[in-house]
VMD Tcl script that draws the C-alpha trace (Angstrom):
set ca {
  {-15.60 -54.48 -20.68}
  {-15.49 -52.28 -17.53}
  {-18.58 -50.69 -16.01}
  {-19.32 -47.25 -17.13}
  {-18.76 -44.80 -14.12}
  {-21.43 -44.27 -11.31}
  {-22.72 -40.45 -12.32}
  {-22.36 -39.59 -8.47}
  {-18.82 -40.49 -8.67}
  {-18.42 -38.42 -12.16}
  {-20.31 -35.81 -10.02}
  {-17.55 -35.91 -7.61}
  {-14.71 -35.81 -9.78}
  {-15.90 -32.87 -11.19}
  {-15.52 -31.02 -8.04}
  {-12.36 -32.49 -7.13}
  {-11.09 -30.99 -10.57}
  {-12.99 -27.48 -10.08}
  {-11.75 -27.41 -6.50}
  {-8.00 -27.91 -7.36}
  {-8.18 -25.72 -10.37}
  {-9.79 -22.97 -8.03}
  {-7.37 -23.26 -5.63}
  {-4.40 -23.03 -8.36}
  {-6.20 -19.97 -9.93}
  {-6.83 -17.47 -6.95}
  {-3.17 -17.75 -5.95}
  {-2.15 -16.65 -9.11}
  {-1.89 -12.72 -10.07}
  {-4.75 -10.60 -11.34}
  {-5.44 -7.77 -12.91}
  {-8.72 -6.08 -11.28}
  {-11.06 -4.38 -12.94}
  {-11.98 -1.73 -9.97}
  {-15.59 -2.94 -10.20}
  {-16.07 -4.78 -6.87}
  {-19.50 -6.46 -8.71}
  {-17.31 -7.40 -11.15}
  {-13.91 -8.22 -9.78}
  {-16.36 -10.28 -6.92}
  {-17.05 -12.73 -9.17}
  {-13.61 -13.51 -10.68}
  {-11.40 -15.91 -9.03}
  {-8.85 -14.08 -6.92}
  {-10.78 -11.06 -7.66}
  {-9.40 -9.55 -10.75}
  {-8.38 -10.86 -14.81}
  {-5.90 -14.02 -14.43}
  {-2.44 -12.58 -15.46}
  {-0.49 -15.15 -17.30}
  {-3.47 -16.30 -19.17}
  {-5.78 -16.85 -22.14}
  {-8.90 -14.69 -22.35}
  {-11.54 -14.58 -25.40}
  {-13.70 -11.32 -26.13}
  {-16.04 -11.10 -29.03}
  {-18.67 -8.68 -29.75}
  {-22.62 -8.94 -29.57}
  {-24.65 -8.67 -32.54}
  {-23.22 -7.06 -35.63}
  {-20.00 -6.35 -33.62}
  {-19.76 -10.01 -33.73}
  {-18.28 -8.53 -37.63}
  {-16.71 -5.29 -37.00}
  {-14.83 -6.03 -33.43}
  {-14.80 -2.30 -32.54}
  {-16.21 -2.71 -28.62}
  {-14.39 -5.81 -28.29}
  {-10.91 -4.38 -29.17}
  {-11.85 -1.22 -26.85}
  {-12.25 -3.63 -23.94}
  {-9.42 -5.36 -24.73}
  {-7.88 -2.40 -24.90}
  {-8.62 -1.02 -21.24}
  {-7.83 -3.72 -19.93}
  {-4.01 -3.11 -21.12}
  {-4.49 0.02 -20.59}
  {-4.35 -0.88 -17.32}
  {-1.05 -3.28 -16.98}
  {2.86 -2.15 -17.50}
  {4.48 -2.21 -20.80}
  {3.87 -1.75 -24.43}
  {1.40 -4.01 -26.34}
  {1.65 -6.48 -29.57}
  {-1.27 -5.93 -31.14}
  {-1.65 -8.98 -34.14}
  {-3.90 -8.27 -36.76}
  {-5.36 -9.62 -40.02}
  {-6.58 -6.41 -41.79}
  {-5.14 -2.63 -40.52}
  {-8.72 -1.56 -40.12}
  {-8.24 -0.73 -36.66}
  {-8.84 2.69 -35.55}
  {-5.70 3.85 -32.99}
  {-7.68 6.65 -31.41}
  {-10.18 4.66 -30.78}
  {-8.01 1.98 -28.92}
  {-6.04 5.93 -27.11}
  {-9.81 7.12 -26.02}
  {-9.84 3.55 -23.69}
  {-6.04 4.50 -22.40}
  {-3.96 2.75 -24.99}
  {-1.98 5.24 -26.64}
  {-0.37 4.60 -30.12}
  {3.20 5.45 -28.40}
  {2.25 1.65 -26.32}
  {1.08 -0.66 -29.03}
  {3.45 -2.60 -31.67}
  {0.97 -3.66 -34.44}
  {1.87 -6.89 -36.47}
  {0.41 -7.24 -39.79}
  {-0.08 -10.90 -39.91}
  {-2.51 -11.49 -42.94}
  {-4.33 -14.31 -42.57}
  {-5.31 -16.38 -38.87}
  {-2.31 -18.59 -38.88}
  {-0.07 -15.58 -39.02}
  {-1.69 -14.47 -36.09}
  {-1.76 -17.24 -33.94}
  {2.04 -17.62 -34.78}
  {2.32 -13.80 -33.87}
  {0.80 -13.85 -30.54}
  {2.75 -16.89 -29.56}
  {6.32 -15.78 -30.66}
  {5.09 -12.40 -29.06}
  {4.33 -13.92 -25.32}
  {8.18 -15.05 -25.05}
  {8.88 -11.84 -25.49}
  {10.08 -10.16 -22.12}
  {8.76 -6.94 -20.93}
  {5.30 -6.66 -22.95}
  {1.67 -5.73 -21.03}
  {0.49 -8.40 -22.77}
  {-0.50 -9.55 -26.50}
  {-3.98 -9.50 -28.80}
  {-4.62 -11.09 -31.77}
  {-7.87 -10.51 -34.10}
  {-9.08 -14.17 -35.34}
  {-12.36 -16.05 -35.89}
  {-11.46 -19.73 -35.08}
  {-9.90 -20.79 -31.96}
  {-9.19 -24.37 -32.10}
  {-8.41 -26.08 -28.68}
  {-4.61 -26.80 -30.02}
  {-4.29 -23.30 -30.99}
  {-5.67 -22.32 -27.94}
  {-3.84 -24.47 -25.77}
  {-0.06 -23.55 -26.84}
  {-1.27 -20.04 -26.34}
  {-2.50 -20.56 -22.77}
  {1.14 -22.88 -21.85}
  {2.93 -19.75 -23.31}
  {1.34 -17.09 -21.39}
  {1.44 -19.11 -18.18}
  {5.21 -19.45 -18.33}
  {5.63 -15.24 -19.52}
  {3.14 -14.33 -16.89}
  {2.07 -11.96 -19.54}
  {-1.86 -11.47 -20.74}
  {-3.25 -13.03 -24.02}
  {-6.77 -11.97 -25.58}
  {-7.95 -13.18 -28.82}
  {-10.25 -10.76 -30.21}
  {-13.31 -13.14 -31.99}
  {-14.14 -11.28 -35.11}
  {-15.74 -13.00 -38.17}
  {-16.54 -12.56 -41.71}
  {-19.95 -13.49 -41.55}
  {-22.01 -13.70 -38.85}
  {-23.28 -17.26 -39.02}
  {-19.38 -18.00 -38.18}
  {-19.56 -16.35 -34.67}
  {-21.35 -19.70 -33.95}
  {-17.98 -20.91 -33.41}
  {-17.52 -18.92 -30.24}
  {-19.47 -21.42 -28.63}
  {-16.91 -24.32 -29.69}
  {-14.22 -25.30 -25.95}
  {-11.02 -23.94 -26.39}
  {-8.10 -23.40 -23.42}
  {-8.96 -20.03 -22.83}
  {-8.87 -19.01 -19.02}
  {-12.16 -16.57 -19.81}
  {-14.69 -15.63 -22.17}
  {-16.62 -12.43 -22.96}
  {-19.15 -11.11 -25.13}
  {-19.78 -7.11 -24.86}
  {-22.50 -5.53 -26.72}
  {-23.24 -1.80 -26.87}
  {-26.32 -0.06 -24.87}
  {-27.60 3.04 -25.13}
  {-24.80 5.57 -23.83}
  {-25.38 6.88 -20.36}
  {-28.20 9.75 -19.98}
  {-26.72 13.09 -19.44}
  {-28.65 15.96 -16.76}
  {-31.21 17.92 -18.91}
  {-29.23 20.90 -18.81}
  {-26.04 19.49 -20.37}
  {-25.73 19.14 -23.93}
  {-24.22 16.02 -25.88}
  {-24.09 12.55 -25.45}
  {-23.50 10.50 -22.33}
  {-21.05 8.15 -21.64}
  {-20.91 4.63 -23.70}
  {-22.35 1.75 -22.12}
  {-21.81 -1.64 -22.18}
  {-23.98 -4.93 -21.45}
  {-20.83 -7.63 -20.66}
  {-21.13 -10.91 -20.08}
  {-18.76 -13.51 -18.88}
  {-20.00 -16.85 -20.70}
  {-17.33 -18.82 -19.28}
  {-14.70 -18.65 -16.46}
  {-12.55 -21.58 -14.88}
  {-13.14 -22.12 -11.52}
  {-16.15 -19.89 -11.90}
  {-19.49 -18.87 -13.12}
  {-21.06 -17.10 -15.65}
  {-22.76 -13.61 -15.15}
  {-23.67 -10.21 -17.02}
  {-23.40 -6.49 -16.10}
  {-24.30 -3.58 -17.35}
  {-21.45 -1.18 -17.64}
  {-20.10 2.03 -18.62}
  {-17.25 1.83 -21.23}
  {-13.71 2.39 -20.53}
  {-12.63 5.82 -19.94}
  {-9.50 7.50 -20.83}
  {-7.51 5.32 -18.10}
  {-9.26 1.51 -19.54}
  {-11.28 1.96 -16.21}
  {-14.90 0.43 -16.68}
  {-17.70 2.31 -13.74}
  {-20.96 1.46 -12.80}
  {-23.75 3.54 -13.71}
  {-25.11 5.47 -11.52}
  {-28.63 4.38 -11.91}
  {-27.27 0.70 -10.98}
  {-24.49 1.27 -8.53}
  {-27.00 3.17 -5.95}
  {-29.80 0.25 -7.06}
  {-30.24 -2.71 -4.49}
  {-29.69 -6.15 -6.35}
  {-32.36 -8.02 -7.55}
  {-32.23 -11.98 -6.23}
  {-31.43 -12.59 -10.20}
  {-28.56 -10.39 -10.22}
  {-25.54 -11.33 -12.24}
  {-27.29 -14.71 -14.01}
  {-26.04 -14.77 -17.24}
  {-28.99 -14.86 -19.69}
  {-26.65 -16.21 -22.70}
  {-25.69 -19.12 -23.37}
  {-21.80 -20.01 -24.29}
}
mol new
graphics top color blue
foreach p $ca { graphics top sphere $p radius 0.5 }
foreach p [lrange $ca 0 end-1] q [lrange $ca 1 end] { graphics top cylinder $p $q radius 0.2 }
display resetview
């Protein structure tokens, strides 16, 4: 039998492979967020366009799916075209997904019933020309499933998210599990956004977002305010005019 590899050499490897897959990755296109903390941290500043990206929700949402699908949904909000939207249950709320810049009159929903359906949506809808991109609401994500998904949307150029959502919430476990995705986030909800004293109602949404893993990058968390009528995320104020702690953006989660 052959000697098992030196771990410096392994150690090397690795960064021959990160290296090359960083230097494939920032030529490609992105989508920006408009959030230079944000978009600073992404290879080739922005979303990779022609790629895989997971989003689940923190907590409880980890269930419902509501402030995942609203990110998801600002980000298309955000690219040209309409939007297949792949679902298992019609439980989702349109104005909800128009109030992040996604209008009804841009999203194709496709009743799929049960995961497989979806996974078979998504992919027959990334060779179709023209779309911003395609989103599909499932709980497991296997690396094969994954994969074909990520070979598809590299050769449309268009975006894919799968939406994590689960039945119970000891199966969001599974988010943890590798899969081909070029990106994966978790956003939670915060407390929304104080308003001055002498304006009445309630602030804008806020968001605590945390990319738990990116190729060619690293893992980090923000605090945000939700996407607006256009799918544009801000700063708050309190934090954008705040100097940067030496811990700022280390991801306290773990994938």
């Amino acid at each position: 039998m052959s000697a098992a590899p030196h771990p410096a050499a392994l150690d090397a490897l690795r960064r021959k492979v990160r290296a090359l897959e960083a230097q494939d990755r920032v030529t490609r296109a992105v989508l920006p967020f408009g959030v230079p903390p944000l978009d600073a941290r992404l290879p080739g500043g922005g979303l990779a366009l022609g790629a895989l990206h997971e989003v689940a929700g923190g907590a409880e949402e980890a269930l419902y799916g509501a402030t995942a699908a609203r990110f998801a949904a600002g980000i298309l909000a955000r690219a040209q075209g309409e939007v297949l939207w792949c679902r298992r249950q019609a439980d989702l709320f349109a104005p909800s997904l128009a109030q992040a810049g996604l209008p009804p009159g841009r999203v194709i929903f496709a009743d799929a019933g049960d995961e497989a359906g979806v996974l078979a949506a998504m992919e027959e809808g990334l060779r179709w020309p023209g779309l911003a991109g395609v989103v599909g609401e499932v709980g497991k994500l296997s690396m094969t499933a994954s994969r074909r998904l990520q070979l598809v949307a590299e050769k449309s150029g268009q975006i894919a998210i799968a939406v994590r959502r689960w039945r119970r919430t000891a199966d969001a476990a599974d988010l943890g599990q590798p899969t081909a995705a070029e990106t994966r986030w978790r956003v939670s909800t915060l407390p929304s956004s104080p308003l001055p004293p002498t304006v009445p109602g309630v602030g804008r949404a806020r968001w605590f977002l945390e990319l738990l893993r990116c190729k060619a990058g690293d893992a980090f968390d923000i605090e945000l305010e939700a996407c607006d009528a256009k799918g544009h995320l801000r700063l708050p104020a309190a934090l954008a005019h705040r100097p940067a702690s030496p811990d700022a953006g280390q991801s306290r989660a773990v994938a």
